[in-house]
Structure formats: C-alpha cells, structure tokens
N, C-alpha and C positions, 0 to 999 in steps of 0.2 A: 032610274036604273032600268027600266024599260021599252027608252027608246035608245036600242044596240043598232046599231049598222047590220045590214044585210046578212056580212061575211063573217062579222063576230061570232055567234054562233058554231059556224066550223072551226073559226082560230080554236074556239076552248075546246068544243070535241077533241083537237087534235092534241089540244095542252093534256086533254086525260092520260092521253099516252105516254105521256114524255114523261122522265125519272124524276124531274127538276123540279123545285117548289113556284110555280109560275102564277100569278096574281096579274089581274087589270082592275086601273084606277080609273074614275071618272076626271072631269076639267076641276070639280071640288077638292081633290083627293081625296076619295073613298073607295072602298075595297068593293066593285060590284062584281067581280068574278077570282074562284082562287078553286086549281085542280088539287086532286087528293094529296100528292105531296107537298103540297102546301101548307094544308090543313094539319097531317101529319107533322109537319116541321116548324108550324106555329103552338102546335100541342095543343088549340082549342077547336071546336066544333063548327063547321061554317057554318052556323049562323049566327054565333055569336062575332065572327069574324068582318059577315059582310054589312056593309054600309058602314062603315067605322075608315076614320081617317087613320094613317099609319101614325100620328101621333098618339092619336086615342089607344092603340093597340099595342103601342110599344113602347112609347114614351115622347118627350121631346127630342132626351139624345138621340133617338134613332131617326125622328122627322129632319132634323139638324143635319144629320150626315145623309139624310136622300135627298133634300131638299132643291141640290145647287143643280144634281142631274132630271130631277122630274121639271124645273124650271127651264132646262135648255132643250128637254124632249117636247113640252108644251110649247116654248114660245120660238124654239125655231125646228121643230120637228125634227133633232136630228138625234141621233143613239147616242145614251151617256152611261155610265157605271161608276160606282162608287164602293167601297170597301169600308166594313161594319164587324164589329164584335157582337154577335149574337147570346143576348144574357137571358132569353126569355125561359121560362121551364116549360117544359120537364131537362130541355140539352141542358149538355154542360155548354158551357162558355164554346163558341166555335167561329172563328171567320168566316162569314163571305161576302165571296163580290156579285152585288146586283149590278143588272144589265137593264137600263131602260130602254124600252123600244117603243114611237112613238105607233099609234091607231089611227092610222090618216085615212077620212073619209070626204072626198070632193074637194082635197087638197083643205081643208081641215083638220086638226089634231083634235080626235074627238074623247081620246084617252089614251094612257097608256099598258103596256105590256110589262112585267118584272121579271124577272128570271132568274132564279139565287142559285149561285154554285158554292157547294162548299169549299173553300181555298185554306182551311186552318193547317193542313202540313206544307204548304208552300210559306206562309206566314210563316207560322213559325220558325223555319229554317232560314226562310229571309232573316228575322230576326235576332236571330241566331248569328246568323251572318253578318250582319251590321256589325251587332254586340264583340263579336268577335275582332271585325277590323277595327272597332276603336281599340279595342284594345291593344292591339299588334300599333296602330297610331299613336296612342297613348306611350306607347311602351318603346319603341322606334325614335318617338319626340324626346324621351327624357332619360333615354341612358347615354353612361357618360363616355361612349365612344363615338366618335365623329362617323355617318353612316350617310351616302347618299346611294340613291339608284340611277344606272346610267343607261340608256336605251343603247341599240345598235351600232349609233351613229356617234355614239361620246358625249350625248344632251345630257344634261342633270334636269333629272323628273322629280328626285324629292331629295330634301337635304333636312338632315335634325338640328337639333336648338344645337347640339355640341360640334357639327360640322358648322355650324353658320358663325358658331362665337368664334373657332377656332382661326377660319378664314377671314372674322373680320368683320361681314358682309351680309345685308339681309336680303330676304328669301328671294326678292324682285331682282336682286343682282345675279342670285342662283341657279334658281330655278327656269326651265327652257335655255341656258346658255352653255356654251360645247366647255367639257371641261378645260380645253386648250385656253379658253378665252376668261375663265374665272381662274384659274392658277397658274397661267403662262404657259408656251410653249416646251420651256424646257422641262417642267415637271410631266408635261402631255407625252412627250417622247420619253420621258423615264417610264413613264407607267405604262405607256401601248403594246408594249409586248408583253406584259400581264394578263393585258383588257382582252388583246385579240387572243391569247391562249385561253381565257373564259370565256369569251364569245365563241368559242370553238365547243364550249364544253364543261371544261377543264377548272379546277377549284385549285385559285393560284394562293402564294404565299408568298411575302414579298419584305423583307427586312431591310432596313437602313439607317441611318445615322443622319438626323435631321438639324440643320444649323438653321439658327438667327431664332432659336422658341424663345418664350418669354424665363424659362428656368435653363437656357442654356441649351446645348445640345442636348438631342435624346433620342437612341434608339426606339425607332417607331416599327411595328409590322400591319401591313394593310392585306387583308383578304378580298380575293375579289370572286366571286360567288355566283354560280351562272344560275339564271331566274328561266325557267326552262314551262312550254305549255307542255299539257297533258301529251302529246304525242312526241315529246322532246327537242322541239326547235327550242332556241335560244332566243328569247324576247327582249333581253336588256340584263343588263348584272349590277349586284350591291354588293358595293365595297366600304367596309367596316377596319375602321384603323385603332390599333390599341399600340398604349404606351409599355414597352418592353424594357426600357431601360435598365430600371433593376435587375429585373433578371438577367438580363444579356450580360450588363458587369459583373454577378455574382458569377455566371457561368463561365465567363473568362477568367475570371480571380480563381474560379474550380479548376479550369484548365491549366493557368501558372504556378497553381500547385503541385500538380502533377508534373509538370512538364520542367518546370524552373526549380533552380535551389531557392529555399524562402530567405537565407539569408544574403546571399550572394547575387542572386538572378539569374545564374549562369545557366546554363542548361542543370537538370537532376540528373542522377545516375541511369537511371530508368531510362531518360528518354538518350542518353549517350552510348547506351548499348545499344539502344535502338537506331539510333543512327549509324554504327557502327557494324552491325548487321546490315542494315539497308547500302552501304557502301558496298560491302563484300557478297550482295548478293547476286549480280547479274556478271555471267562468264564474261571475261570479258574487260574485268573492271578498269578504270582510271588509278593510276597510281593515287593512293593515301598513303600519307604519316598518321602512325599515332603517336602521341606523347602523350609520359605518364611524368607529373607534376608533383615533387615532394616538396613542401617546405623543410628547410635545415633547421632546426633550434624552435622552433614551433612551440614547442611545449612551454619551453624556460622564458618565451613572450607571456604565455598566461598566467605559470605561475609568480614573473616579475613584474606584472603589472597591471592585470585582471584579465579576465575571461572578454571585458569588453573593448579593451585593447587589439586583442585578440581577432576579433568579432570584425574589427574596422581592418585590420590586414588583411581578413579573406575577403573583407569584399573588394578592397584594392589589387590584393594580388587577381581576381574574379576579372577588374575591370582593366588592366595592367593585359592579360590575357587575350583580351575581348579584341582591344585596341590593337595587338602585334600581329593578328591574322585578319584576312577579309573578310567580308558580311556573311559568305556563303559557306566558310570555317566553321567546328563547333567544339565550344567552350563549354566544358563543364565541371563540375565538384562531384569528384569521387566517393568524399567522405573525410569527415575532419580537415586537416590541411593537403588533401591531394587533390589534385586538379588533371582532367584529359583537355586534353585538344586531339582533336581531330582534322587536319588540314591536304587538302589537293596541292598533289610535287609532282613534278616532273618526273624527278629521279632521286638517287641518292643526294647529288650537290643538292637538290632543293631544299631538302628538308635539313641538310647541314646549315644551311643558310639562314634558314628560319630563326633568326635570334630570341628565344622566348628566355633566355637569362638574363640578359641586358633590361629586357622589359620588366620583371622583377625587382632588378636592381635597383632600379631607380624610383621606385615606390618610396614615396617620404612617408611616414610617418610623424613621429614624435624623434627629436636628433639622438635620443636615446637607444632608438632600434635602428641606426643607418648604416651601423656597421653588422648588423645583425642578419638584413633583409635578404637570405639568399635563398637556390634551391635543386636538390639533385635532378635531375632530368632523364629519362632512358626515353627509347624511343625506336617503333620497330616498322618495318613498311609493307603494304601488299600491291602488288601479289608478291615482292619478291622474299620475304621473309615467311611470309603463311598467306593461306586465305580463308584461314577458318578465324570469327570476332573473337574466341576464347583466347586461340593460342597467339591472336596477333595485342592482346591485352598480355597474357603473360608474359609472353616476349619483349613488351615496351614496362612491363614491371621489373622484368630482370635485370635489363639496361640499367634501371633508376637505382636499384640496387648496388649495382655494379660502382654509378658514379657516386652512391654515397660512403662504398668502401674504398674507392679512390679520392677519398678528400671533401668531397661534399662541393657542394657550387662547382658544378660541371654539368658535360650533357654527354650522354653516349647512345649511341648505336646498337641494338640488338648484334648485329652484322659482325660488331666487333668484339662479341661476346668468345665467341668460336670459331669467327675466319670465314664463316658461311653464310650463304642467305635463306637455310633455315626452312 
C-alpha cells in the first residue's frame, strides 16, 4: 500500500472533493484508498475499511457482481461498471452503479478507481416498468379478442395467442409480414380506409358480417386505434376485433319490433304513419295512394274456427299485400284485420288499377274460408285529395267505409265520396 504512483496522490486529493463514494483497489483487490463519502456510504470507519478486499467487506455477493468489471479493468485496462443492491447498514437497501476506472502507470494497471452513484429511483422505475409491460404482454397474450399492432406501412409487429389461432397461423408466418400478405388482398383493401383514417389520428369502428367462421357467419367489429408518441405523431395502430353477433341480432330483432308487425311482418302502425308523413313532407311531392284494408267477416273466421285460424289469414292477407305492390311500396297492419298500403301513382287511373282485391281473393286457406276471403277497400291520394298524413288517412277510412256500406268486397275512392278532390 505504499508504493502509489507519482500522481495517485492528487487523484485522491481530488476524490475528497467530489460528492461520490470513490475507492481505489490494489492488483490483490484491496481497499488502499476510500474518500469521506465513501466511508460515509459504507457506514464504517477507514480504517477498518482499508486493506480489506471488497469481499471481506461486503460479502461474496457483492465480490461476485464486481468481479467481471475489476477483471476487464485489470486485464485489459479498459472502464467497466456494474449494478448492485446495496444491503450493508446503516442504508436501507439502495442501487448503484459502480464505474471502474482502470490506474495505468508506464502503461501498467497498477490499480483501480470505483466510483458508486446512487441509481435506486431510476431502478426502481426501470422496474416498475418491465413489471408493468409484462403485464400489458401477459394481458395482450391471453385475452380473448384477436389483437395485433400494425406499423405505418401495414407490417404486423405483434399478434396475440387469439389472433394467431384465429388466422390459423403461427407467429413466424405473422409477425414482420404486411397484412396484405397474411389475409389477402381483398380483406387489405376492405380495411385500408380504416387503417389510413387511424393513421391520420382518428379512432375507427368498423362492423361487418364475416363468412366461412368455424360457427357460421358472425357479425364481427374491429377497432383500429392510433398508437400516437408523446408529441402526437402516429407510430403504428392496434386493431382489436370482437365478436358482436349477439348483440347485432338482438338489436335488429329490437329494431323489427318496432318497426314490423310481430305477427304479420308487415310494416307496424308506427312506422306506416311514419312513412306516410315522410311522403307528404317535401312541397312538391310525387303522387301517393293510400289504401285502407278491411277485412269482411273477419270476426265470424275467429269465432268459427279459432283465433289461430285467424292468425294464419293475416299473415296471408300480410304477404297477399306485400306481393301486388313493388319493393319500394309500403305494407302494413293497422290493427286487428286492417291493413295500409301505401303506393307511388301516377294518377287517378293508377291507383284504380292497383288491383289489391284480386290479390286477397285468392288467398287459400282452409276450402272452408274461400268463399269467405274478401275485403272493403277506400282509398285516397295526395296531393290531390289533401296533403296533410291525418286527413289523407281519414279520407282513405271513409272510402273503406263507404265500400262496406255498398256491399262489402269492393274498393272506392275518397274522390267519389263527394265529387271532389277534397
């Protein structure tokens, strides 16, 4: 320990100044120099410190984790550092990273320098950090919606256990390859105007109706999700697909509720006024018929042969209806055995022309009701009879009335009510 180099000397001088716990070891490994914060930060007294190898003073574990860097500053004189949990008392438990720095004299390593910085809130948070992406990995890996990330350019970077089963395909076939090139071009052009409105930004939603799954078709929706850095560029997006099925059909079945009769299918009441409204609402409008639908003897079918008898006429007269106007016509149940249509005429003759009796008529049934199957008919037009939906309903009910005090199984005209068009 007494024969220091020249310069050693001022190195330590200069170590007293400096905040850092700074130690030099001999070619033995022993402590023959350590500044005050050293001593301080070893919590013993130098001199029970010096001439003691760092094993003797610390333990094995800690000779163990310096060992690989004081061996490359010794045998090839170049700086190394290693990282330690500091257990000794009086500290609590604390990181740091020692810095070996080699003592070259005449182009010999005659000892080295240490330099300990405390790093335990950088650890920590490092670890913290790891801790954290396994678990976003863990978590990413094993839930059960198909989830990859797609860079810039359309690569897939990462793909979960349930995108991989889903496609088929493991990670090697996945992973680095454009998604054009692992699900075909045509699904690449279904989704690129998704991808590019997220690469823009933008947090897409994207629903559809998926053939050839292993349960059949199924409404799927895939989110595609811009992955954005701290200053808000767009670095690649993760697209997450879940199965919607159920609910898409319940909400549609919600919707044919409303919208349709449940027994019939026809159009509901509800949505026939609203149609019929929406006809008469822009100046202007396209000639419409309305017809109002009564069945004749309606009653004396239920109570001659039950309610479910019944039941089967209206959906026939329903579908009887459907079939004698065109797709863009609309058909619905008023209530009980009344029935609207609502159809685009030309004119008067068109909507005379409209035969929706014939089409009743020939409703079979049971041969029981075939002489039975008939039905009054009125029927009123806009603009030229009104253009209000209330008064162009009551006008096609007075019609129906009309043909059922003239005999029943007929059809008449609002027009011909009182010579006018009303």
């Amino acid at each position: 320990m007494n024969s220091q180099p020249v310069h050693t000397p001022h190195i330590e001088r200069l170590a007293e100044v400096v905040a850092l716990p700074i130690g030099r070891w001999d070619v033995s490994g022993r402590l023959v120099f350590c500044n005050t914060p050293y001593v301080q930060w070893a919590g013993r007294p130098r001199e029970v410190l010096l001439g003691h190898t760092l094993a003797e003073l610390f333990g094995d574990v800690a000779w163990n984790a310096a060992r690989p860097a004081f061996e490359r500053a010794f045998a090839a004189g170049e700086i190394a550092s290693y990282e330690r949990l500091l257990t000794h008392a009086p500290h609590t438990p604390r990181w740091a990273r020692i810095q070996v720095f080699p003592d070259v004299e005449n182009g010999v390593v005659t000892s080295v320098f240490t330099i300990a910085t405390d790093i335990h809130e950088d650890v920590v948070a490092r670890e913290a950090l790891i801790a954290a992406r396994v678990r976003l990995d863990r978590f990413t890996e094993n839930i059960p919606n198909p989830l990859i990330y797609l860079d810039r350019d359309g690569v897939i970077r990462f793909a979960n256990k349930a995108y991989r089963e889903a496609c088929g395909k493991p990670p090697e076939a996945l992973i680095d390859h454009h998604l054009a090139a692992v699900r075909g071009d045509a699904v690449w052009q279904e989704h690129r105007p998704h991808i590019e409105r997220a690469l823009s930004g933008e947090t897409v939603h994207y629903s559809r109706l998926v053939e050839g799954l292993t349960h059949g078709p199924r409404w799927l929706r895939t989110s595609f999700v811009p992955d954005c850095d701290d200053d808000g560029s767009v670095r690649g997006l993760y697209t997450v697909t879940i199965d919607v099925h159920d609910l898409t059909v319940a909400q549609e079945q919600l919707r044919r509720s409303v919208e349709r009769d449940a027994l019939t299918d026809v159009l509901s009441r509800r949505t026939m006024m609203s149609r019929i409204e929406n006809a008469l609402a822009e100046p202007g409008i396209d000639p419409v018929a309305l017809f109002f639908v009564d069945l004749d003897g309606f009653k004396s079918v239920n109570d001659e042969f039950g309610h479910g008898e019944g039941d089967v006429l209206l959906v026939r007269v329903g579908t009887a209806l459907q079939n004698a106007v065109r797709a863009e016509d609309a058909v619905g149940r008023f209530g009980g055995d009344e029935f609207l249509v609502l159809a685009s005429v030309r004119d008067a003759a068109g909507a005379a022309a409209l035969d929706l009796l014939d089409a009743i008529r020939n409703i079979t049934t049971r041969q029981a009701l075939a002489d039975r199957v008939s039905a009054s008919i009125g029927y009123a037009l806009a603009p030229q009879d009104t253009t209000l939906p209330m008064k162009l309903l009551q006008r096609a009910d007075d019609a129906m009335y009309a043909a059922k005090r003239r005999g029943k199984n007929r059809v008449m005209a609002a027009s011909a009510l009182d010579g006018s068009a009303g």
